[in-house]
N, C-alpha and C positions, 0 to 999 in steps of 0.2 A: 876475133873472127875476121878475116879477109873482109875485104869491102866489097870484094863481087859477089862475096857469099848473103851479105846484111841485107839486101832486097826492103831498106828503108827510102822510105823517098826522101829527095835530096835537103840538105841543109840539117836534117836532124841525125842523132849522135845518139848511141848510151852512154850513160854517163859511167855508167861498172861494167866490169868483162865476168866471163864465167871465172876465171883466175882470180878475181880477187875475193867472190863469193866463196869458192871454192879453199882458200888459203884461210880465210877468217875463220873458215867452219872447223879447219884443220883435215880439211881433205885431201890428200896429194893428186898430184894432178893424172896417173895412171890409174886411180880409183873411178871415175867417172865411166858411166855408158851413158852412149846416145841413145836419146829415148823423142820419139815424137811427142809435140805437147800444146795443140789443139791451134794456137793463130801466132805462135812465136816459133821459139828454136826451143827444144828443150836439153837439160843436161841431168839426168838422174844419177847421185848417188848414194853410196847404204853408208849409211854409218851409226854404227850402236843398233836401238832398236826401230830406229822408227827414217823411212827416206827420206831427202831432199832432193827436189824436182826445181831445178829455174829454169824461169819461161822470158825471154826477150821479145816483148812485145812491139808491133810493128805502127804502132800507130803511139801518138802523144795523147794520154791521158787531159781532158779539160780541168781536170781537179788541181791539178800537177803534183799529185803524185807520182815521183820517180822510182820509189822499192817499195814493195809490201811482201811480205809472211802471213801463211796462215796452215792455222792447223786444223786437218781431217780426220776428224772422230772416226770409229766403226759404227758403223750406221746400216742394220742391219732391217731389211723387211721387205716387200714383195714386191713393191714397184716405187721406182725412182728413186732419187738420192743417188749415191756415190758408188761409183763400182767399187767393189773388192777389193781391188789390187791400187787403190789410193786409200785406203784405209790406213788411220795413223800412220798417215804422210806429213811431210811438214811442202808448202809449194810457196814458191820464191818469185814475186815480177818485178823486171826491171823492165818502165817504162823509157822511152828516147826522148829529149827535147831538142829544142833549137841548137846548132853544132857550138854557135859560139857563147851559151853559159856551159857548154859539158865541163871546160877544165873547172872553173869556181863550183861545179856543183860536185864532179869528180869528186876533189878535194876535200869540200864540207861532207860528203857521203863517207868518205875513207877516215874520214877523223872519228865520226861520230856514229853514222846511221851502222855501221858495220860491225864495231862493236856490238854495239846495243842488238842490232838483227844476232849474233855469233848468244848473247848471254839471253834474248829469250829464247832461242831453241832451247841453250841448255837448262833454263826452268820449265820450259815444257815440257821435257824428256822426263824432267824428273819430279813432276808436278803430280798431285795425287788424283785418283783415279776418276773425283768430281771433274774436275778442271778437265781432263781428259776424255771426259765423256760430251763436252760441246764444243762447236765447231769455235775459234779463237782467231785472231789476224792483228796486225798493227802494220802501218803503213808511214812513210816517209817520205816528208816534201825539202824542197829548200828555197828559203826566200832570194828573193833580188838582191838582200842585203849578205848570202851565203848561211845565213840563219837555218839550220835544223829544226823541222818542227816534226812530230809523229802523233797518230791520233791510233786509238784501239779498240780493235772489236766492229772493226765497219764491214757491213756486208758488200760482194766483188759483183 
């Protein structure tokens, strides 16, 4: 994404592009529509049965999580909850941090955290219809030391 277009305040980075989300998932790049997606950028695409939505978020997370996933049950009933049209979604944030860990966190995200984000989608896709029937998420930090950590199931 251009840097006039990133409307982050200065000194902070992502550390992943929609391209590299986008490649791990095995989406090509002419697959994607832009889609609005509430206080980042979003990039919606279809693949198989169920979308992927990533949201670049403009603020740094306190936790320091930098990726998370999660998945959007149908969630059917009369008031609140989840519109329709996010039903059995899967939705992607990539948080910014400070510009100068982006390359070492870059790096440890593209070894490790991307994989693992590419292979639970595909056990959620194909995950039986208990698992599928509750809302689900795992998120991704990296330490000072470039260390990988992920925790799952935390409410956003």
């Amino acid at each position: 994404m251009p840097a006039r277009n990133r409307m982050l305040p200065r000194g902070l980075s992502w550390p992943l592009t929609s391209t590299d989300i986008r490649s791990v998932l095995g989406e090509g790049e002419g697959e994607a529509e832009g889609e609005g997606a509430g206080e980042g950028e979003g990039e919606g695409a279809r693949e198989g049965d169920a979308s992927v939505d990533v949201t670049f978020w403009w603020l740094a997370r306190g936790d320091g999580e930098l990726l998370a996933v999660e998945w959007l049950p149908e969630r059917r009933g009369n008031y609140g909850g989840t519109h329709p049209h996010l039903w059995e979604t899967f939705k992607i944030w990539v948080s910014p941090l400070p510009s100068a860990r982006r390359a070492a966190a870059r790096q440890a995200l593209r070894a490790e955290a991307l994989p693992a984000l590419a292979a639970w989608i595909a056990a959620a896709r194909n995950a039986p219809e208990g698992w599928r029937a509750a809302r689900h998420s795992r998120s991704w930090r990296v330490g000072d030391d470039g260390s990988v950590t992920w925790l799952d199931d935390r409410r956003r």
